[in-house]
N, C-alpha and C positions, 0 to 999 in steps of 0.2 A: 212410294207415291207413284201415281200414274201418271202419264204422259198431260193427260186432259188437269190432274191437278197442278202438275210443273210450274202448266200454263196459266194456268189459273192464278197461282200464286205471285208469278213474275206480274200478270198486267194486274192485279191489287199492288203490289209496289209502284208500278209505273204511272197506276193512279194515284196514288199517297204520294207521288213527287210531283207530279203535277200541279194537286191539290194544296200543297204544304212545302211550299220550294224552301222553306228556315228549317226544317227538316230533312232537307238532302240528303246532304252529309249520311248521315244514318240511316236513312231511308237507300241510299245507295251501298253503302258498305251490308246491309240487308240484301239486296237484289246481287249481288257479288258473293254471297255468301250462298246463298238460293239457287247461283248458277252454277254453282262450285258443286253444289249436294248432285244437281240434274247430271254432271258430266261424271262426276265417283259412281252416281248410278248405273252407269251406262249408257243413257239416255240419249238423244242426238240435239242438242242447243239448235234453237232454228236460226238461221242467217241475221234474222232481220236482230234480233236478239244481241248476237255477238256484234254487229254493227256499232247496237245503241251501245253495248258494255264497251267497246272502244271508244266511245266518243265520250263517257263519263269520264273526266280526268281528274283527279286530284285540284289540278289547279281550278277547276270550278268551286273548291271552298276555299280558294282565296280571296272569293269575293267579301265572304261572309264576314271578313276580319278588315275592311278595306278604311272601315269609321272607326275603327276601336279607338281606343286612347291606350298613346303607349306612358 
């Protein structure tokens, strides 16, 4: 994959979270997976990028579960 698809790839996920936040979760463990292939490539991850992957935390799908019935 090329540098321009990488990129390409990661902001369609950033829009599908965006767009579909009950989707996270997975839409996220996607984009984690996508960053992972760009950096086994060689590739150089752009700043702004590794930023957002740090600010994604697990504890943002604990929201998801916060109505459930236990």
């Amino acid at each position: 994959m090329t540098p321009h698809a990488h990129r390409a790839a990661v902001d369609r996920l950033l829009d599908d979270i965006a767009r579909a936040p009950r989707n996270a979760p997975y839409l996220r463990a996607r984009l984690l997976r996508t960053l992972s292939e760009i950096r086994s490539s060689g590739a150089a991850v752009p700043a702004e990028i590794i930023a957002l992957q740090n600010a994604l935390t697990p504890e943002d799908d604990d929201a998801l579960f916060d109505n459930m019935p236990v």
